[in-house]
KOLPANU-748749 format. One line per field, with one value per residue (C-alpha): x, y, z; residue number from 1. Coordinates in nm, 4 decimals, padded with zeros to 6 digits. Last residue first. Layout:
REM KOLPANU-748749
c1 X|...
c2 Y|...
c3 Z|...
pos NUM|...
//
This chain:
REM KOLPANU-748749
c1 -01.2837|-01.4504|-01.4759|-01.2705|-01.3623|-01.0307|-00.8664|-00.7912|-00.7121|-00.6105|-00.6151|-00.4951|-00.6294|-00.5539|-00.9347|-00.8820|-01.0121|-01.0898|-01.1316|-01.2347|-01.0971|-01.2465|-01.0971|-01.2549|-01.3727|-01.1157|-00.8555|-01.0570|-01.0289|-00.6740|-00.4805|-00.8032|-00.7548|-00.7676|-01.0749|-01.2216|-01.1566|-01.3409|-01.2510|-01.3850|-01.5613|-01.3882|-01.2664|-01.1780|-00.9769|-00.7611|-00.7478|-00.6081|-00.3779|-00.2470|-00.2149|00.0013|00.2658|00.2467|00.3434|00.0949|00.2281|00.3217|00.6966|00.7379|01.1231|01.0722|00.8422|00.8431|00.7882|00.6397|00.3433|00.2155|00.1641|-00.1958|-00.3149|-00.6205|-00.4518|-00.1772|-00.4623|-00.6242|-00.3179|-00.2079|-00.5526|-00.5603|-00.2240|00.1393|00.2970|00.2051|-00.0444|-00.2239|-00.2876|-00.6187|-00.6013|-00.6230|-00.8825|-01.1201|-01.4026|-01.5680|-01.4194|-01.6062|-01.8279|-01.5452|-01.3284|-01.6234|-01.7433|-01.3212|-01.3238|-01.6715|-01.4848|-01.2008|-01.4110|-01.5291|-01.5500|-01.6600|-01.6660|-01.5133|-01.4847|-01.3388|-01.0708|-00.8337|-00.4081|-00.0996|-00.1419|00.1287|00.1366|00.2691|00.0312|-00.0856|-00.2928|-00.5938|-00.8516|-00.6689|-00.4660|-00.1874|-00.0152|00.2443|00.3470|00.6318|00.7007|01.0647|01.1726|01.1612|01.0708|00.8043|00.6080|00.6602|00.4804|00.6327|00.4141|00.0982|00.0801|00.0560|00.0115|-00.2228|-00.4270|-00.4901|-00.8692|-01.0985|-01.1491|-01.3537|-01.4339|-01.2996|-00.9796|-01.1192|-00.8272|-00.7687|-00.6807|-01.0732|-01.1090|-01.3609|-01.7254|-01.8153|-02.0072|-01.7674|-01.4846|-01.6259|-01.7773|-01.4104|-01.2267|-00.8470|-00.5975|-00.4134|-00.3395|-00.0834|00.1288|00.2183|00.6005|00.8236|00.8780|00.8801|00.6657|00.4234|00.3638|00.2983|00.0909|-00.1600|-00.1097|-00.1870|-00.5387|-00.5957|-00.5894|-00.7619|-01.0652|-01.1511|-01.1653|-00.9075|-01.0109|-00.8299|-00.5144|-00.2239|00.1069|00.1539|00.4754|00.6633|00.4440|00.6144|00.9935|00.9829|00.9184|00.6037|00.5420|00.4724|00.2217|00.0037|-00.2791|-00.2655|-00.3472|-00.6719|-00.6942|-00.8791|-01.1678|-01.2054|-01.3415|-01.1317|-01.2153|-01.0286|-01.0995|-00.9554|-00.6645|-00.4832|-00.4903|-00.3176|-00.1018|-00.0067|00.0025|00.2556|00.4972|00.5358|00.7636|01.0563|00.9464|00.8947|00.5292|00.2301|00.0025|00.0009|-00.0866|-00.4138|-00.6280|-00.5239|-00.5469|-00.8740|-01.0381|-00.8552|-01.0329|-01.3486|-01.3739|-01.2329|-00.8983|-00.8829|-00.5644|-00.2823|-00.1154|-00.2462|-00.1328|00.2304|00.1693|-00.0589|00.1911|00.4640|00.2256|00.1631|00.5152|00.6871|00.3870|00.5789|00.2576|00.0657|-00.2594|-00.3501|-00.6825|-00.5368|-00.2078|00.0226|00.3540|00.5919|00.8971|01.1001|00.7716|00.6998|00.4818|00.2506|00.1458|00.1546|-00.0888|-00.3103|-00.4000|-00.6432|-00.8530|-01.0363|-00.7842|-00.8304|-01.2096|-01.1636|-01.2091|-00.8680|-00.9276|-01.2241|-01.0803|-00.7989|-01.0243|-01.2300|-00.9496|-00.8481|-01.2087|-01.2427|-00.9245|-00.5256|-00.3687|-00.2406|-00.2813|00.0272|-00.0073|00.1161|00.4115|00.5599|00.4118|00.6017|00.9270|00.6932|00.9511|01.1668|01.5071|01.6099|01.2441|01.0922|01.0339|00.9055|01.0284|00.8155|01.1256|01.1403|01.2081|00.9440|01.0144|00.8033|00.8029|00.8372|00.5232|00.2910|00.3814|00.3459|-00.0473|-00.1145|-00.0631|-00.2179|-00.5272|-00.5364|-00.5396|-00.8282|-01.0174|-01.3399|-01.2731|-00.9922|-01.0383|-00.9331|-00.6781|-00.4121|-00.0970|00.1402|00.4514|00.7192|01.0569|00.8929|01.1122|00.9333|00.6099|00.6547|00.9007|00.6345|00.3779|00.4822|00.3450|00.0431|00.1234|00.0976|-00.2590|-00.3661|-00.2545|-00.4385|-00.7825|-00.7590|-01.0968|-00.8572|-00.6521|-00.3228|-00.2042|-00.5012|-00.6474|-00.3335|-00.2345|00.1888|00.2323|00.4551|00.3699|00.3895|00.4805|00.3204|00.0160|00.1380|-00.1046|-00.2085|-00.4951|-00.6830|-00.5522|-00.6821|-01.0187|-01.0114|-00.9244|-01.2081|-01.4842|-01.3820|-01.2562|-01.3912|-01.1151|-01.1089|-00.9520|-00.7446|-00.5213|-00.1712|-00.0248|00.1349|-00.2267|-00.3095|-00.5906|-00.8948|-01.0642|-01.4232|-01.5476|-01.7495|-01.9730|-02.1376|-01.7690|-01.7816|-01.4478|-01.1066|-00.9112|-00.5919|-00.1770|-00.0492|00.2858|00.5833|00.7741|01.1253|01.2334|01.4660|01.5225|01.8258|01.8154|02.1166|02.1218|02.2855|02.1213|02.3285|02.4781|02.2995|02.5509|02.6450|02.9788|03.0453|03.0037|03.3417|03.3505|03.4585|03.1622|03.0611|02.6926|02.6545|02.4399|02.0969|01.9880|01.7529|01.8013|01.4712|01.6170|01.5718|01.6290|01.8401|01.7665|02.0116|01.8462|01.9758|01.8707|01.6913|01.3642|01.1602|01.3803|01.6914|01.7141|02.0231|01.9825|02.1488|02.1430|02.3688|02.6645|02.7303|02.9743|02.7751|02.4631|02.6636|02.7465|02.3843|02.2805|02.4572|02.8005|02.7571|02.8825|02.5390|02.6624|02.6115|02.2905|02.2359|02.1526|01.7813|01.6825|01.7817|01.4159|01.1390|01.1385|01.0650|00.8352|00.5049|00.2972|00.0216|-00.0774|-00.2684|-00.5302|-00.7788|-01.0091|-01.0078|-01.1454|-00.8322|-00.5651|-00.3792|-00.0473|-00.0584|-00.0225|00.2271|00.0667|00.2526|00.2543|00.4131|00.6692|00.8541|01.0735|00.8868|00.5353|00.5336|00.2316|-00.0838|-00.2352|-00.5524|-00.8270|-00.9075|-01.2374|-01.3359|-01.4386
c2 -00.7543|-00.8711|-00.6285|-00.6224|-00.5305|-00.4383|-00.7317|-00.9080|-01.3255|-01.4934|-01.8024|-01.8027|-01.9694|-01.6682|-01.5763|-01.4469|-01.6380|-01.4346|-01.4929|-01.1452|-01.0902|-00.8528|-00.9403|-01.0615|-01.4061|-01.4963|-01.3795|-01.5758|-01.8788|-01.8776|-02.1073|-02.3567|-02.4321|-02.7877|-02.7466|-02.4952|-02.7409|-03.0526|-03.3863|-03.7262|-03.6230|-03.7280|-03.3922|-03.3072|-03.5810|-03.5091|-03.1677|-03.3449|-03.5167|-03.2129|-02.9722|-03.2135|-03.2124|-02.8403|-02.8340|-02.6589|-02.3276|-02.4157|-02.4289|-02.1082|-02.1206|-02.2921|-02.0233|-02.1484|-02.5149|-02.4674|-02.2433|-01.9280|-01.8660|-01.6802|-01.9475|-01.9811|-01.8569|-02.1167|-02.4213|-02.3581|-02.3439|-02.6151|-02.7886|-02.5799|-02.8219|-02.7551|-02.5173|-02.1347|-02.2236|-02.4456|-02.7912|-02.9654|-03.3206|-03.2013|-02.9636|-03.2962|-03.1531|-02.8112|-02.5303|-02.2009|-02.3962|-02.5755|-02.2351|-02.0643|-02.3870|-02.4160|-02.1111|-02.0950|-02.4223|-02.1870|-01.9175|-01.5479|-01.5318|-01.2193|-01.3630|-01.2848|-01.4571|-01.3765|-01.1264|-01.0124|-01.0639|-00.8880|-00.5731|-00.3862|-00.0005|00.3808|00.6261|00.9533|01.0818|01.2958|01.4502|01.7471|01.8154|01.6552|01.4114|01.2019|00.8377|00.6088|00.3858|00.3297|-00.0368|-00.2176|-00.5475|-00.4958|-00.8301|-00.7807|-01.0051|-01.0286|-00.7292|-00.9219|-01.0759|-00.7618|-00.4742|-00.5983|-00.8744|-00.5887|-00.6301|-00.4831|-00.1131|00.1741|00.4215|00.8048|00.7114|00.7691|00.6985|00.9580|00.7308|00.6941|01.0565|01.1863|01.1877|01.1271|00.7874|00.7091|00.7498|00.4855|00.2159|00.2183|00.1557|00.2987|00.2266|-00.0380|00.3176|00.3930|00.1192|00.3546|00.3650|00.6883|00.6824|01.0860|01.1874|00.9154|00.9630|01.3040|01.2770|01.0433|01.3000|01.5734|01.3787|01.3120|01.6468|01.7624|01.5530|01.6883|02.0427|02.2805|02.5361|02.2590|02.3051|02.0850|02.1316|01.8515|01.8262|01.8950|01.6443|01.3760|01.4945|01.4330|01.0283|00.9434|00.8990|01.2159|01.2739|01.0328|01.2891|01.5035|01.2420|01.0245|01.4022|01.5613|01.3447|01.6186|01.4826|01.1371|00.7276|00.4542|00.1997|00.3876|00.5016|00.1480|00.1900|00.5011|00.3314|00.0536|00.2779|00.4899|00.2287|00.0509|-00.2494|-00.0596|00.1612|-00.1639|-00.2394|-00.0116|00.0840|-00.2525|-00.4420|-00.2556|-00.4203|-00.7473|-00.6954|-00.5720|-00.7903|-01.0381|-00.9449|-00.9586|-01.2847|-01.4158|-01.5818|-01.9323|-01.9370|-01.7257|-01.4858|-01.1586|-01.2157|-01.1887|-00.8220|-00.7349|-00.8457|-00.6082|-00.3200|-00.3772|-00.4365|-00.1193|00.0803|00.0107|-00.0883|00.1347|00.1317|00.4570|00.4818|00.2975|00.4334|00.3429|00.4539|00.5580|00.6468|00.7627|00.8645|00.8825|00.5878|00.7017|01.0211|00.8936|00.6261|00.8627|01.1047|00.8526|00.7327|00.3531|00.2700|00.5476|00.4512|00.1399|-00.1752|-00.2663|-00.2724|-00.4746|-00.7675|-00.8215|-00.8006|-01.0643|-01.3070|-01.2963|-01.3265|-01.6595|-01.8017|-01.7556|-02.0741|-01.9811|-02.1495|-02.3309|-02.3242|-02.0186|-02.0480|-01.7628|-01.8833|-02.1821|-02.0650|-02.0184|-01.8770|-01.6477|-01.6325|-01.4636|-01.4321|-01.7246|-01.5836|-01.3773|-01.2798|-00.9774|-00.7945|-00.5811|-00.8426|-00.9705|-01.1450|-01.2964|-01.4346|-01.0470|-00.9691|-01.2555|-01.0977|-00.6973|-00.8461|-01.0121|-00.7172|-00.4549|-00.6815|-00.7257|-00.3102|-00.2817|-00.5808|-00.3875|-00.0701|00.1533|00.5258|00.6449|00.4945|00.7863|00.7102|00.9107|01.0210|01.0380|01.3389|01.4698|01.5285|01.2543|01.4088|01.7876|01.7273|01.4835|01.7439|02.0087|01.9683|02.0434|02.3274|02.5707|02.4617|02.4764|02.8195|02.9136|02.7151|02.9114|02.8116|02.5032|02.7294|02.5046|02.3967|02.3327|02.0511|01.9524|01.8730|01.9257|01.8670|01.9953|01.8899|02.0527|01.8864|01.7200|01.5382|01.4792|01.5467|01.2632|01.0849|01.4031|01.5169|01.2015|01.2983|01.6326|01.4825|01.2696|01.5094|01.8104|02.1104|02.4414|02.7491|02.9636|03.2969|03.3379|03.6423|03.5979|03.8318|03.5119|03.3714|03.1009|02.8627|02.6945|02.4507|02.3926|02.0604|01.9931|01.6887|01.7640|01.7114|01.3564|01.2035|01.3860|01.0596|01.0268|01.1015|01.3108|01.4756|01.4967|01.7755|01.9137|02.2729|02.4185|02.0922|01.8407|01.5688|01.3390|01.2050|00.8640|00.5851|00.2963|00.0948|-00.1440|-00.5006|-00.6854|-00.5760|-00.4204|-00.7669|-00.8692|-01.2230|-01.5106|-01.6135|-01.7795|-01.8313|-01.3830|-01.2694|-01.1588|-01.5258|-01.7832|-02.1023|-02.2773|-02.5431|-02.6510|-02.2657|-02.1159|-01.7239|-01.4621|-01.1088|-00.7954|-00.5238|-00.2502|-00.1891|-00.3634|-00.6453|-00.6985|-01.0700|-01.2693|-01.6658|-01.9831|-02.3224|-02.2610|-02.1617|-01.8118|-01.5212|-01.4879|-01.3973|-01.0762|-00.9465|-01.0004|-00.7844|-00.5482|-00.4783|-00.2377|00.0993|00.2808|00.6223|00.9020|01.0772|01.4398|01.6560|01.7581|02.0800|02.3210|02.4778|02.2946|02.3989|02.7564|02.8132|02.9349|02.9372|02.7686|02.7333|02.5530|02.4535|02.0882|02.1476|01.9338|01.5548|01.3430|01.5649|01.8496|01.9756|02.1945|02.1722|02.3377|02.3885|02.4198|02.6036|02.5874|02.8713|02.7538|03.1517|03.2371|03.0866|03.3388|03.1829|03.4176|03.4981|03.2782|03.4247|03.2340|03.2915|03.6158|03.4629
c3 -03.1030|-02.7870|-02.5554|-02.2384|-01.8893|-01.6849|-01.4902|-01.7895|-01.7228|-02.1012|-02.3367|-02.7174|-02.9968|-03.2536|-03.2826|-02.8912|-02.5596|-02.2822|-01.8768|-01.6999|-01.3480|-01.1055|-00.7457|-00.4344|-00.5069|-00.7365|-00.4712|-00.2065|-00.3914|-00.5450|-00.2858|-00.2951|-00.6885|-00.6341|-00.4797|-00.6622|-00.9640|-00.7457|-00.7365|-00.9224|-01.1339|-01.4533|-01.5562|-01.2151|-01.1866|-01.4820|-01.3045|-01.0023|-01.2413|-01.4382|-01.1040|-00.9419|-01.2412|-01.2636|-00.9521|-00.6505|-00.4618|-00.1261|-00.1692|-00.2908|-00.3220|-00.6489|-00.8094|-01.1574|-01.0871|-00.7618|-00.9692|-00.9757|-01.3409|-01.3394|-01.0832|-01.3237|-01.5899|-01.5889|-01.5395|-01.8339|-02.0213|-01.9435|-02.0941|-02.4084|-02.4722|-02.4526|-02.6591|-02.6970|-02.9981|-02.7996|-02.9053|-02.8042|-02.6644|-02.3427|-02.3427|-02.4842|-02.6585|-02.6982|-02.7349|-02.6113|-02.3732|-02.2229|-02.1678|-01.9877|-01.8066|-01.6989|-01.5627|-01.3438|-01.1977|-01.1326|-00.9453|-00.9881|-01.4065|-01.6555|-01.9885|-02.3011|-02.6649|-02.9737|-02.8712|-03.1427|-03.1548|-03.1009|-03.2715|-03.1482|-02.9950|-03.0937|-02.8723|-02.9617|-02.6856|-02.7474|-02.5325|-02.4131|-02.7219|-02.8893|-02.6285|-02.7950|-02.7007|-02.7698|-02.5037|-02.3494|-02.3835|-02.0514|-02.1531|-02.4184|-02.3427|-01.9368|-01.7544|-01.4056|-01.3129|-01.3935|-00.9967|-00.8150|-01.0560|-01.3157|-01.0516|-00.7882|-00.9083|-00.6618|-00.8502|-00.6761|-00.8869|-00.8175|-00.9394|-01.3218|-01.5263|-01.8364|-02.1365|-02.2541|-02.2531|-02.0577|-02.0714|-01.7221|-01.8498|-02.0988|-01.8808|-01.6434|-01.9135|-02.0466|-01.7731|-01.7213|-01.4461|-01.7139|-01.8580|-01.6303|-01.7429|-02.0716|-01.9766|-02.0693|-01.6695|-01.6523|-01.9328|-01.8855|-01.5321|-01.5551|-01.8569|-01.6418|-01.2873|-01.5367|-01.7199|-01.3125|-01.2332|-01.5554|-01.4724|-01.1883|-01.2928|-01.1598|-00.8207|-00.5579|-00.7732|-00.5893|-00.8594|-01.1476|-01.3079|-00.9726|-00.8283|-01.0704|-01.0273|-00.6435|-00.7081|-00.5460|-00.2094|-00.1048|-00.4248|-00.2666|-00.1032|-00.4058|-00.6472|-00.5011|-00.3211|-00.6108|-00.4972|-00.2092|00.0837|00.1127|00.0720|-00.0209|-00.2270|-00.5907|-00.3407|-00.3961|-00.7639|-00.7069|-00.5098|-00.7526|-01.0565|-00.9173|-00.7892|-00.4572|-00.5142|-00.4822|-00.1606|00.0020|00.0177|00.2204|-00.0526|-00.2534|00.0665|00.1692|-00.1075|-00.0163|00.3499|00.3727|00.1397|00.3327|00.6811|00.5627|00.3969|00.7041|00.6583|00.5446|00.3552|00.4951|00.2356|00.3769|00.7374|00.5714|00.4768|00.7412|00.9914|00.8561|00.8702|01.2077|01.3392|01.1430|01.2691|01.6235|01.8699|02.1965|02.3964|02.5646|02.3282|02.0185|01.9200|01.6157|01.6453|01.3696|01.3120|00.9953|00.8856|00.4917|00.5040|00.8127|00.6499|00.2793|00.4045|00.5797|00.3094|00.1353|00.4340|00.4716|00.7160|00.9915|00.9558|01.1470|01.0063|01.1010|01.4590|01.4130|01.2051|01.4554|01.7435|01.5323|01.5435|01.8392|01.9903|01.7533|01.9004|01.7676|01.7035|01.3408|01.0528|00.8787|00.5391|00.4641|00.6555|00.8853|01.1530|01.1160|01.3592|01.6756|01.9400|01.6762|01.7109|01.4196|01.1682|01.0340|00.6251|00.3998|00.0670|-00.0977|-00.2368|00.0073|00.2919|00.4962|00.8482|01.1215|01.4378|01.5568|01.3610|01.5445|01.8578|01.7690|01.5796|01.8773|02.1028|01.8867|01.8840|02.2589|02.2516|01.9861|02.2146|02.0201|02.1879|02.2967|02.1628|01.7875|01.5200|01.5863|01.3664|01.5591|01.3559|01.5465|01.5346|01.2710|00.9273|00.6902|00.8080|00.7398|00.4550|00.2440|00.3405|00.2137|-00.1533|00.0211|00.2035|-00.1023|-00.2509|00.1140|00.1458|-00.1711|-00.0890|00.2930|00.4676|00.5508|00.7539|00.8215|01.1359|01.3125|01.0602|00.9426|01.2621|01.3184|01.7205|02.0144|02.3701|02.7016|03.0295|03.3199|03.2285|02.8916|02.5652|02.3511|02.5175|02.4986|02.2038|02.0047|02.1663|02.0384|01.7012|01.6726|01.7672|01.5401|01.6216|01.7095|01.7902|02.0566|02.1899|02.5478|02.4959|02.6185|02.3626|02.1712|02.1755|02.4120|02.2350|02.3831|02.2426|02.1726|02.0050|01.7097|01.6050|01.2352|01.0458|01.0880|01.1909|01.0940|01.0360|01.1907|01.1548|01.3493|01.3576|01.6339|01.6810|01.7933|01.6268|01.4126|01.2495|01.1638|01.0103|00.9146|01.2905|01.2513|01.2516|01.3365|01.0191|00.9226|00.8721|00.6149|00.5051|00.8618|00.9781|00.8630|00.7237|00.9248|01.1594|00.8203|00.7816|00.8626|01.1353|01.1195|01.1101|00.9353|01.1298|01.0173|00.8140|00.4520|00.2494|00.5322|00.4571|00.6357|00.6713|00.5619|00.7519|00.5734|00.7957|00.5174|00.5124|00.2303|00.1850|00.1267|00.0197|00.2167|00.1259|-00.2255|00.0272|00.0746|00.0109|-00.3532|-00.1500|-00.0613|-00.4165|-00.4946|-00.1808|-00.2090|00.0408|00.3400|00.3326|00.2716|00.1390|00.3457|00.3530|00.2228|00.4849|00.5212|00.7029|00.4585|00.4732|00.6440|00.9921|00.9010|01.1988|01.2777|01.6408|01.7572|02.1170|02.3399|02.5659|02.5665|02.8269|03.1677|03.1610|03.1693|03.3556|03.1358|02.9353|02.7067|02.3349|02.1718|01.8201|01.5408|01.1622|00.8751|00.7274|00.3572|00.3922|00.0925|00.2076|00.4965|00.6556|00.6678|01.0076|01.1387|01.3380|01.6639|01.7803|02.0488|02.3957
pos 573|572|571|570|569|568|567|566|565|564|563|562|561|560|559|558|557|556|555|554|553|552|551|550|549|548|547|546|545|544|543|542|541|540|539|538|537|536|535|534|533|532|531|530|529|528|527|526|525|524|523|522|521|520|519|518|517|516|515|514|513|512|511|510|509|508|507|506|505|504|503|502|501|500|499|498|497|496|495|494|493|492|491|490|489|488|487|486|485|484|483|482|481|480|479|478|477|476|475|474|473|472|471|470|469|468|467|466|465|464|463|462|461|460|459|458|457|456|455|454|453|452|451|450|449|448|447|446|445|444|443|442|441|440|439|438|437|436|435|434|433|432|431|430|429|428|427|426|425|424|423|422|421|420|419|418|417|416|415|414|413|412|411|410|409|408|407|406|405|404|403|402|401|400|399|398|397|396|395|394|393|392|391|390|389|388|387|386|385|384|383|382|381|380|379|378|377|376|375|374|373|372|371|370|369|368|367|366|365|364|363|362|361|360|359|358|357|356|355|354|353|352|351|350|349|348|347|346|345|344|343|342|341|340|339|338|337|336|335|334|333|332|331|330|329|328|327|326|325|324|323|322|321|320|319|318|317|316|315|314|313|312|311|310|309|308|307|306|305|304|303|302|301|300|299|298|297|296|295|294|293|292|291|290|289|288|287|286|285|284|283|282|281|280|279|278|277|276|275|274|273|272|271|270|269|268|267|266|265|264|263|262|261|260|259|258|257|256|255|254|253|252|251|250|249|248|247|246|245|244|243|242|241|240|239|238|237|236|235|234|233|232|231|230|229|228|227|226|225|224|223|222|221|220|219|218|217|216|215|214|213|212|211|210|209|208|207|206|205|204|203|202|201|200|199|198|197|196|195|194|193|192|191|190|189|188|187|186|185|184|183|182|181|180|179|178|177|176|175|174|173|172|171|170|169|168|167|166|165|164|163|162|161|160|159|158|157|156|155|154|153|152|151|150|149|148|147|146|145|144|143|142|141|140|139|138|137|136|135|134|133|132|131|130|129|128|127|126|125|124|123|122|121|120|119|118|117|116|115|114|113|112|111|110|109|108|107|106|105|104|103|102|101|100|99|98|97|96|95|94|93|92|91|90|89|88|87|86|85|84|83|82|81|80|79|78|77|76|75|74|73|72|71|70|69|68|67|66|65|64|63|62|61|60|59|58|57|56|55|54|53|52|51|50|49|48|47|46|45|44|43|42|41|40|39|38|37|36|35|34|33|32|31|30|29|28|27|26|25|24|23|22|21|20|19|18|17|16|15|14|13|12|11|10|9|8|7|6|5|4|3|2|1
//
């Protein structure tokens, strides 16, 4: 039987391929057919206007125990700050729930034809599989595929009916550099317009589906707004799950089904998160075993903060986090820096696989180029994100010992190396010293940019740190004596200090609504205590432990008298 031979897409009329895939029993060969369509062009209508009120003009309709949260899925969500009563509807029966209320979906979309996309990991490329594929003249021709996806198909297809899918694999000729340059920057219309996106994590094993079950549960006690509120959700059966520091009754097996499932490859993948992110809906499948995305990736985002997890598991989940926030937490930097862990076959792909979720006019600046040099796809994604934000924040990406061991410039980020440290773009973002004042920067040639900055101040001492006691040795051993007695030249004493970079600023204090951060007034006498030996810094410090553990963090003292936590490696001077 002759192999299938691919005909060019009609890239002027935006044509992509399908397969219909037939239907079948467990055990016969996988059949179907692929076809092209122009489901791309002049699909999207342009939304209507939310009619609903914001949400600052909303939380002024309520009393001071009530906030307004926006949730991932866009419902605003009723906060009681002392009881747990949080509610979709409104404190006062009174006002009009049309203010407040999402709107139903209506169909904005429309396509030439129904499909649904997938969304998996391709699997070692040694293990192939035949198919067999119906050609528009009825000829029967084959095509080899690789181990996962055939077995994705085979739980996929319907017994009784046929099936339309977008694979990248089948559905665009990866022999084809051109083509793929071209259906690249399709890919936030291909998945954004599907009908489902199926996020394909591979067979049943591991207590995968008593995983997906727990983790739907524990989601719909929860709630997470955009803004990185969480909360009890609306009638929720355990209404302290949603705590911090309440741990959760779940058993050893629980636990380590949870663990499994998302040590899968599926998670460790580049292209996947723009796949599952741009859906409008989602499913996440595990042999026949079903859950919403919308209910996973909210439970990894409020598993995250719970003390105690398994070293494991919260690597996982605080690396994972900065990929899958609320569109307005989720800027360039963040996902790139999210991609640095992740893996993919073309390193190229750190950019090209994210450039769905970034704004449109970024790609536009760039254009896929699998025949360009490495380093001139990330020096374009850099300038890109320069020209268009006029902020330099893309250079906290940047290491010096990496570019100077590929030779680059030292303002080109190497997303090839793995980084730990979400420090600059998780808990940093609230430190602002320029505001939002446009930068001033110039490129001249390919290894200079012209940049306009402040000299602030000169390091005299750095040391790389992984625990709070490890802190406090560092700052000791740089000035001696009582911390406490010694002024700091941002008020307060060394001794405050201390303590702000070690929780880099998270405190009740500042973060009222946080209720399980220490105060400032706590953290003095424990550390008192400390001192004296009579508790323990990493003690104290408990809420920070596994982020110190995981994540690169430099402490450094400058000539000035000033204290401070770098997540890149600093030289003194």
């Amino acid at each position: 039987m002759a192999r299938y031979q691919y005909s060019s897409l009609d890239t002027e009329a935006d044509e992509i391929r399908l397969i219909k895939l037939m239907p079948g029993l467990p055990g016969q060969k996988i059949t179907f057919k692929i076809f092209h369509t122009s489901v791309i062009r002049g699909t999207i209508a342009k939304p209507k206007t939310d009619p609903r009120m914001e949400v600052e003009e909303l939380e002024k309709t309520v009393t001071k125990e009530w906030i307004v949260k926006e949730t991932l899925e866009g419902r605003y969500l009723f906060l009681h700050l002392k009881e747990p009563k949080n509610s979709w509807d409104h404190p006062d029966p009174g006002v009009d729930p049309s203010l407040y209320c999402l709107p139903k979906n209506e169909e904005v979309i429309s396509t030439q034809r129904e499909y649904d996309a997938l969304s998996y990991v391709w699997g070692s490329t040694n293990e192939k599989i035949e198919v067999q594929i119906q050609t528009e003249s009825d000829r029967s021709c084959t095509l080899m595929i690789g181990a996962n996806l055939a077995d994705a198909l085979e739980h996929l297809r319907y017994p009784d009916k046929a099936r339309t899918i977008w694979i990248d694999a089948i559905c665009i000729n990866q022999d084809d550099i051109q083509e793929r340059n071209s259906q690249v920057p399709q890919m936030r219309s291909i998945y954004s317009l599907a009908k489902s996106v199926i996020v394909w994590l591979g067979p049943e094993a591991d207590g995968s589906g008593h995983a997906l079950h727990t983790l739907v549960y524990f989601a719909a006690q929860v709630e997470f707004s955009i803004d990185e509120t969480y909360g009890d959700a609306p009638g929720a059966q355990e209404k302290t799950w949603w705590d911090p520091r309440v741990p959760l009754p779940w058993n050893k097996e629980t636990w380590a089904s949870i663990t499994a499932l998302f040590q899968r490859p599926y998670f460790r993948r580049v292209w996947v998160l723009q796949e599952v992110m741009l859906a409008s809906n989602a499913i996440v499948q595990c042999g026949y075993d079903t859950a919403p995305w919308t209910s996973v990736r909210k439970a990894m985002l409020v598993l995250v903060e719970k003390p105690a997890l398994e070293p494991k598991l919260f690597e996982f989940l605080n690396r994972y986090r900065s990929g899958i926030l609320a569109e307005v937490a989720r800027n360039v930097p963040r996902i790139l820096l999210w991609a640095r862990s992740r893996q993919c076959t073309d390193p190229r792909d750190r950019v090209y696989g994210l450039l769905g979720l970034m704004c449109p006019s970024i790609p536009k600046l760039i254009g896929p180029n699998y025949d360009e040099p490495l380093c001139h796809t990330y020096r374009k994604m850099a300038l890109a994100h320069i020209q268009i934000t006029q902020r330099l924040s893309i250079l906290r990406c940047c290491e010096l010992d990496n570019n100077a061991n590929r030779n680059w410039p030292s303002w080109v980020p190497d997303w090839t190396v793995a980084q730990n440290s979400l420090f600059g773009f998780r808990k940093g973002h609230s430190r602002q010293p320029s505001g939002h004042t446009a930068s001033q920067a110039r490129y001249i040639d390919a290894n200079i940019l012209e940049v306009v900055g402040i000299e602030c101040a000169s390091l005299s001492a750095v040391r790389y740190v992984s625990s709070a006691t490890e802190m406090f040795g560092a700052l000791s051993s740089w000035t001696p004596g009582d911390l406490r007695l010694k002024s700091y030249p941002g008020g307060g004493s060394l001794f405050d200090a201390f303590w702000e970079a070690v929780t880099k600023g998270r405190v009740h204090d500042r973060y009222v609504r946080n209720t399980y951060y220490p105060t400032v007034a706590d953290l003095r006498i424990r550390c008192q205590a400390a001192v004296a030996g009579e508790d323990s810094f990493d003690r104290i410090f408990h809420l920070f432990k596994e982020e110190l553990d995981t994540e690169r963090t430099w402490l450094t003292l400058t000539y000035e008298g000033y204290l401070g936590v770098v997540m890149s490696e600093p030289q003194q001077g």
